[in-house]
SEFIZA-3560 file (N, C-alpha, C; in Angstrom, 3 decimals):
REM SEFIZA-3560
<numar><xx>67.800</xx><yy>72.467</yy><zz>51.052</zz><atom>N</atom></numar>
<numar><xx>67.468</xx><yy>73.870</yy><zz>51.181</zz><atom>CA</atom></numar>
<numar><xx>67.193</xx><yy>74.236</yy><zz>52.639</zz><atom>C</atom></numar>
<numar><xx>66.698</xx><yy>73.129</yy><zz>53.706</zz><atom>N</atom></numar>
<numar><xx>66.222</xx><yy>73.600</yy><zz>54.901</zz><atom>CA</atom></numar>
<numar><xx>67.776</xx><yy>73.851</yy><zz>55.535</zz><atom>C</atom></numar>
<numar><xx>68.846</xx><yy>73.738</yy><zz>54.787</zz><atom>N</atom></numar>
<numar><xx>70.117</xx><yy>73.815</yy><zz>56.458</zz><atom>CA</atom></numar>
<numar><xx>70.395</xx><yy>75.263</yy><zz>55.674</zz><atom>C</atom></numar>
<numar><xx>70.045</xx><yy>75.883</yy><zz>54.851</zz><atom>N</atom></numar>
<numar><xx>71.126</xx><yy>76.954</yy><zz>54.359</zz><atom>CA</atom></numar>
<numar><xx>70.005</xx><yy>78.146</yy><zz>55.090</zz><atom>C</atom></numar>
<numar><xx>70.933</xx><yy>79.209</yy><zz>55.687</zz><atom>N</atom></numar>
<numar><xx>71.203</xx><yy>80.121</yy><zz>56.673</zz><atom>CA</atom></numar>
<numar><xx>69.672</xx><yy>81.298</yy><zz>56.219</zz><atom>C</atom></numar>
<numar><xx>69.344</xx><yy>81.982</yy><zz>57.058</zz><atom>N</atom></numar>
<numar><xx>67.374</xx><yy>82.641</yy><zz>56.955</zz><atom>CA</atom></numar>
<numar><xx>68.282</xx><yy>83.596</yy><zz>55.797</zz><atom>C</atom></numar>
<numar><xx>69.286</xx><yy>84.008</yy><zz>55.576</zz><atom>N</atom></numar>
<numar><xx>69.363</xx><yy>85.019</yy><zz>54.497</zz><atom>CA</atom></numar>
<numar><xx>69.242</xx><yy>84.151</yy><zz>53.170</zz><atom>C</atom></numar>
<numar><xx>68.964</xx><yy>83.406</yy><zz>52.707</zz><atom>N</atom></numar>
<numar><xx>69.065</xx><yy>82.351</yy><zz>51.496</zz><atom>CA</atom></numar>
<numar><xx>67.434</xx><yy>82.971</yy><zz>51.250</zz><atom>C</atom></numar>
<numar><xx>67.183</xx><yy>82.753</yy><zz>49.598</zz><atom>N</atom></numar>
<numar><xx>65.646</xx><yy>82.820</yy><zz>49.604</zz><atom>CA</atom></numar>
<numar><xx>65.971</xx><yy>82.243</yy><zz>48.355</zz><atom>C</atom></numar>
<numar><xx>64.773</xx><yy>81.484</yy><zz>47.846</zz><atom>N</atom></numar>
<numar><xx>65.017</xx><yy>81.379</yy><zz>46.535</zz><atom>CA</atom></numar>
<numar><xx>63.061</xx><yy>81.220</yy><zz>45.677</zz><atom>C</atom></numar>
<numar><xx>62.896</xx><yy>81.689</yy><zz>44.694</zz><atom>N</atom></numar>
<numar><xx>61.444</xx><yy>82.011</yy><zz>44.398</zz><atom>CA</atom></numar>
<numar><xx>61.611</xx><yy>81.606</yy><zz>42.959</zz><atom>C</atom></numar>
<numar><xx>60.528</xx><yy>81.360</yy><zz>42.249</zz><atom>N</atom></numar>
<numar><xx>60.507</xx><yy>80.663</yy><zz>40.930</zz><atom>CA</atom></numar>
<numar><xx>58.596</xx><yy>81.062</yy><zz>40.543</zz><atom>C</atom></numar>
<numar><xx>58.841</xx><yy>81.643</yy><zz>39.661</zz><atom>N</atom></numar>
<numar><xx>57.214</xx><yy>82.139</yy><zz>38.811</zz><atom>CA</atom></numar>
<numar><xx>57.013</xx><yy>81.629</yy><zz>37.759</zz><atom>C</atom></numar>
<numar><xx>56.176</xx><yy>81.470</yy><zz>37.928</zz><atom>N</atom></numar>
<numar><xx>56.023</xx><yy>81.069</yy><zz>36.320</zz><atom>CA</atom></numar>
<numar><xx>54.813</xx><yy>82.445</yy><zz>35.521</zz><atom>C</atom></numar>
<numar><xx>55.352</xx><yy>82.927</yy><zz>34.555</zz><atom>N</atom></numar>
<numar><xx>54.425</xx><yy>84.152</yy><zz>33.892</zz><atom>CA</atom></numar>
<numar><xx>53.631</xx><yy>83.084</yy><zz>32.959</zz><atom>C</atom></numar>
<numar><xx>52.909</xx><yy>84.117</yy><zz>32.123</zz><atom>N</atom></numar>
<numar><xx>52.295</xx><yy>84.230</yy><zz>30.956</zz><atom>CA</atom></numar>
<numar><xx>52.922</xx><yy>83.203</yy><zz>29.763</zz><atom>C</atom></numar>
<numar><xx>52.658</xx><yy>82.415</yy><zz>29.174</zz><atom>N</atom></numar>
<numar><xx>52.723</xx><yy>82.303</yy><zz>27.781</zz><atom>CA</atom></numar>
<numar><xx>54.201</xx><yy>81.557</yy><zz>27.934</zz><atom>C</atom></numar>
<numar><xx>54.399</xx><yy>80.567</yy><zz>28.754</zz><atom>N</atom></numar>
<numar><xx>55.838</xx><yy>79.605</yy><zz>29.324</zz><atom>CA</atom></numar>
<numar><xx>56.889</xx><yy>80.481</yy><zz>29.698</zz><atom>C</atom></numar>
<numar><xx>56.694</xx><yy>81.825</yy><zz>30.373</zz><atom>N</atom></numar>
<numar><xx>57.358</xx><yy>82.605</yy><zz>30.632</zz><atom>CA</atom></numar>
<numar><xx>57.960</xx><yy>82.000</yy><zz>31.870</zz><atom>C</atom></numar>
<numar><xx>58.977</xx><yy>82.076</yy><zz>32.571</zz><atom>N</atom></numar>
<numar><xx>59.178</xx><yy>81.817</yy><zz>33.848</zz><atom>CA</atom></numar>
<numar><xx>60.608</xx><yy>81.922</yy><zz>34.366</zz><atom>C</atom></numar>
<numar><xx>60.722</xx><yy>82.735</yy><zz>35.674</zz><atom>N</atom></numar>
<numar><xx>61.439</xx><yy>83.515</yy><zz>36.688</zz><atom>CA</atom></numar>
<numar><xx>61.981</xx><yy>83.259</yy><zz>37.679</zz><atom>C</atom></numar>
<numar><xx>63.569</xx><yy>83.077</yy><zz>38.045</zz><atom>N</atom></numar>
<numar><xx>63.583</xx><yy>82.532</yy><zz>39.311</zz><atom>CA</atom></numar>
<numar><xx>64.735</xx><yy>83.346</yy><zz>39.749</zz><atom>C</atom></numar>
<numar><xx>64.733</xx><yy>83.257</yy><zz>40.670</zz><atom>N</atom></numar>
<numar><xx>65.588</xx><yy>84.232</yy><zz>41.924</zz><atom>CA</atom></numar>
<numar><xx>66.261</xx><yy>83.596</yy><zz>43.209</zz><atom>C</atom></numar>
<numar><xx>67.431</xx><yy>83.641</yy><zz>42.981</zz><atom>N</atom></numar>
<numar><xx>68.596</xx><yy>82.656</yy><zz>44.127</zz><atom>CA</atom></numar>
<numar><xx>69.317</xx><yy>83.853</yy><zz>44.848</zz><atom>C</atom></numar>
<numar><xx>69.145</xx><yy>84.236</yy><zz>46.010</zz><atom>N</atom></numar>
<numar><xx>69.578</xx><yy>85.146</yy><zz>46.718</zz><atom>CA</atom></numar>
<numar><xx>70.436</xx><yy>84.584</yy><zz>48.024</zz><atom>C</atom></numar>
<numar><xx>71.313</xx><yy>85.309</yy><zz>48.158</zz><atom>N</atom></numar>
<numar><xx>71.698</xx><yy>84.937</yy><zz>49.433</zz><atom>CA</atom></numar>
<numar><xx>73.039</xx><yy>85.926</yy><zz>50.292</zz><atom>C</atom></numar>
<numar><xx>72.466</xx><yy>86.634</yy><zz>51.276</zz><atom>N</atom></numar>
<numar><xx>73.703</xx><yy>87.628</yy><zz>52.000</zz><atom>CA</atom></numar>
<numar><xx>74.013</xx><yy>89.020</yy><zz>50.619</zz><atom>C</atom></numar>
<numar><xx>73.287</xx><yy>89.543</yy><zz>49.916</zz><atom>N</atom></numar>
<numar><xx>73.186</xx><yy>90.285</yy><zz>49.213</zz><atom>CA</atom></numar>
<numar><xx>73.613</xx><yy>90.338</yy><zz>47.472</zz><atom>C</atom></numar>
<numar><xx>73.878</xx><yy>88.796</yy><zz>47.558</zz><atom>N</atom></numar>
<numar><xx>74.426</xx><yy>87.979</yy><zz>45.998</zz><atom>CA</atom></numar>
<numar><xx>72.844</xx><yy>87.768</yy><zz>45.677</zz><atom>C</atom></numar>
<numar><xx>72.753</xx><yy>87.909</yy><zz>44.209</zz><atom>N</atom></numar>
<numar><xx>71.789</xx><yy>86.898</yy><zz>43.827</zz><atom>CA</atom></numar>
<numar><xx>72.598</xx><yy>86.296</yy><zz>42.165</zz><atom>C</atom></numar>
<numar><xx>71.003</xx><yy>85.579</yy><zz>42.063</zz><atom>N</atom></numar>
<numar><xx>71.600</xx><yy>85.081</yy><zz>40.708</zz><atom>CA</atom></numar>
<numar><xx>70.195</xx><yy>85.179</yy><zz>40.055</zz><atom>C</atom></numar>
<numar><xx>69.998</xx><yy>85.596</yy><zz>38.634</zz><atom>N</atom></numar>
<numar><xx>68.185</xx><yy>85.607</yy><zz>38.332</zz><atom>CA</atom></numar>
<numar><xx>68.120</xx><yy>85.019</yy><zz>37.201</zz><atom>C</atom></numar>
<numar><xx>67.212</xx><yy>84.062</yy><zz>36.798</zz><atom>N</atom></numar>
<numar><xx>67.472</xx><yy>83.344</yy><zz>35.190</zz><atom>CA</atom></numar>
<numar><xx>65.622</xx><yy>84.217</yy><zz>34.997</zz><atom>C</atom></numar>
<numar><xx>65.829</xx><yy>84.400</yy><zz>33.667</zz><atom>N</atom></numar>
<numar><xx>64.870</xx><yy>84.938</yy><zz>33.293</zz><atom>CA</atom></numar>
<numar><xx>65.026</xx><yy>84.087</yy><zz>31.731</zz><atom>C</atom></numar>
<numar><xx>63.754</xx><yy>83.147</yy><zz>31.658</zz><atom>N</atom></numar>
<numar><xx>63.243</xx><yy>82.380</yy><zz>30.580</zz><atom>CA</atom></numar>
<numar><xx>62.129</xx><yy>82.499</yy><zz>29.968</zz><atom>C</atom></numar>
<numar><xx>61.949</xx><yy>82.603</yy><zz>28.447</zz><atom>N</atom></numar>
<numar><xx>60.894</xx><yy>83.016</yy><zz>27.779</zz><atom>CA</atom></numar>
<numar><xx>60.986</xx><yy>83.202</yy><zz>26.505</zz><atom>C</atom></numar>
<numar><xx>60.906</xx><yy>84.307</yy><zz>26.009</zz><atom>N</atom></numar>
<numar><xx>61.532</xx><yy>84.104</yy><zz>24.537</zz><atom>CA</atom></numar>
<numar><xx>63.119</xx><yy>83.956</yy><zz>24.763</zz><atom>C</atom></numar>
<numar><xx>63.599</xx><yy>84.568</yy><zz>25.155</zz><atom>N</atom></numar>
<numar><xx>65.097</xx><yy>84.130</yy><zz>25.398</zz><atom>CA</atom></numar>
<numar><xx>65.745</xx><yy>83.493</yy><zz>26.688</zz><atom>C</atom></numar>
<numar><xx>66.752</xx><yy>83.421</yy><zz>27.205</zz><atom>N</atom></numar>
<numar><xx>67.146</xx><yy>83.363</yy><zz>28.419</zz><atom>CA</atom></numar>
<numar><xx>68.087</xx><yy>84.137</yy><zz>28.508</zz><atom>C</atom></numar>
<numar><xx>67.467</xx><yy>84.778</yy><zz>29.951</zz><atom>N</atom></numar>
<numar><xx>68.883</xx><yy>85.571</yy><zz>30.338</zz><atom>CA</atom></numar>
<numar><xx>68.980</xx><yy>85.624</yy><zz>31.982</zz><atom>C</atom></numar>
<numar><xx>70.408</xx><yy>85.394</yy><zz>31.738</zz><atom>N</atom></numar>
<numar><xx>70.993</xx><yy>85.455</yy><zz>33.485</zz><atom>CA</atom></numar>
<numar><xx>71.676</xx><yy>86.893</yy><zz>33.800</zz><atom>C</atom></numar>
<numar><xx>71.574</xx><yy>86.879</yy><zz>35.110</zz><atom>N</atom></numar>
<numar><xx>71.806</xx><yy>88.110</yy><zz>35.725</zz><atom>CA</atom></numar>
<numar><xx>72.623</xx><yy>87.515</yy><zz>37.269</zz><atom>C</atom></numar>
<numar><xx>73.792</xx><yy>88.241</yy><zz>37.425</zz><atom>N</atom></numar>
<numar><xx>74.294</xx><yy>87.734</yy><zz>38.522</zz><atom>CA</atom></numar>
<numar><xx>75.099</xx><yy>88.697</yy><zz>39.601</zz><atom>C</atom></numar>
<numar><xx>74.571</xx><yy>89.230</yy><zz>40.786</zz><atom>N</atom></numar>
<numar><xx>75.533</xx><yy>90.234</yy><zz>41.360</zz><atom>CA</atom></numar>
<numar><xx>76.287</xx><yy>89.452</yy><zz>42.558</zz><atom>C</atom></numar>
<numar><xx>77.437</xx><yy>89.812</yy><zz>42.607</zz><atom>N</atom></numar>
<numar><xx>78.614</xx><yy>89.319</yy><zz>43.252</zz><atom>CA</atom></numar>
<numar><xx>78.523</xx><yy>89.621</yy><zz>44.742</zz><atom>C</atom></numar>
<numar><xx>79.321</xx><yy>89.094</yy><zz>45.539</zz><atom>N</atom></numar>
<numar><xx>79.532</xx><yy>89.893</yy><zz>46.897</zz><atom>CA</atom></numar>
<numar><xx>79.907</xx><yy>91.749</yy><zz>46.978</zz><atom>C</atom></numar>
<numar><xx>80.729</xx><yy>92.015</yy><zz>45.949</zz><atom>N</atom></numar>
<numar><xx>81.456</xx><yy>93.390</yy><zz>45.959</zz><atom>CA</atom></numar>
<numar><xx>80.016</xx><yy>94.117</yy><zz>45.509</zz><atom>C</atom></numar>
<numar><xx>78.635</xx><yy>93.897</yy><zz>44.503</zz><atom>N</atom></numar>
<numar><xx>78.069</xx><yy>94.791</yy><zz>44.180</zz><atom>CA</atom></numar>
<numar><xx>78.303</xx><yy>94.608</yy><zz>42.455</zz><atom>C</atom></numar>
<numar><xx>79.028</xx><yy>94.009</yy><zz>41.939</zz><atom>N</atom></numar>
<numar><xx>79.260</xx><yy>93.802</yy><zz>40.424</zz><atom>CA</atom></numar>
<numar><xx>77.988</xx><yy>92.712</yy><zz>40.026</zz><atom>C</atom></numar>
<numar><xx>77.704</xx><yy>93.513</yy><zz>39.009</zz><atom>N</atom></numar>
<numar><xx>76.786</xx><yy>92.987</yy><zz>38.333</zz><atom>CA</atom></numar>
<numar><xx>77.039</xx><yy>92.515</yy><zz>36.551</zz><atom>C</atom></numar>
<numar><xx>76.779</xx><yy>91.163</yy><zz>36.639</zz><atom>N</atom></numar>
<numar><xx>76.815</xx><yy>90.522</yy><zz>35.424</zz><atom>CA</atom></numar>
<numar><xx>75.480</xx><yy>89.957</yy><zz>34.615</zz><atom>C</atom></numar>
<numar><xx>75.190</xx><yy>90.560</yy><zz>33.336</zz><atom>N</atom></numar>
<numar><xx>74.659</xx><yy>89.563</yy><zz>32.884</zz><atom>CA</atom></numar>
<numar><xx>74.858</xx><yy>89.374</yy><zz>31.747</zz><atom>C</atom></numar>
<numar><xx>74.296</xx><yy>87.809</yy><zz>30.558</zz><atom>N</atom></numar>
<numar><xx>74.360</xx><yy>87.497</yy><zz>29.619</zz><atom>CA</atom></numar>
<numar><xx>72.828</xx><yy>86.653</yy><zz>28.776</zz><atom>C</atom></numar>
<numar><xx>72.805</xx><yy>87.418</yy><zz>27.813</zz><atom>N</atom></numar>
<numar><xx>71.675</xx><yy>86.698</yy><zz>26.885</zz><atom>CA</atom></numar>
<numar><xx>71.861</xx><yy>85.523</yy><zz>25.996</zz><atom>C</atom></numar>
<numar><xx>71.186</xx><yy>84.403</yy><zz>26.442</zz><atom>N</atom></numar>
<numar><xx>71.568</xx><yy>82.979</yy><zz>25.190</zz><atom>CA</atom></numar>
<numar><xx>70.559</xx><yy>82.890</yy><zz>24.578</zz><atom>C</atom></numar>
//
């Protein structure tokens, strides 16, 4: 993680009740897993497209 470029961030929470959040960003992409009662990812592209899906 220390060689990748100051726009990289990446953060991880943990909520309430085994809830927990993490966030992979980088140059205006991210990627977000959101875990808890379900999981769901969320992912925006270089262009601004945004994807996500619930498992």
């Amino acid at each position: 993680m220390q060689q990748l470029p100051e726009q990289a961030r990446f953060d991880i929470v943990r909520l309430d009740f085994g809830h927990w959040y993490a966030k992979l960003s980088y140059a205006g992409m991210y990627l977000k897993i959101d875990a808890g009662w379900e999981f769901q990812l969320e992912f925006k592209d270089q262009y601004g497209q945004i994807y996500q899906k619930v498992l």
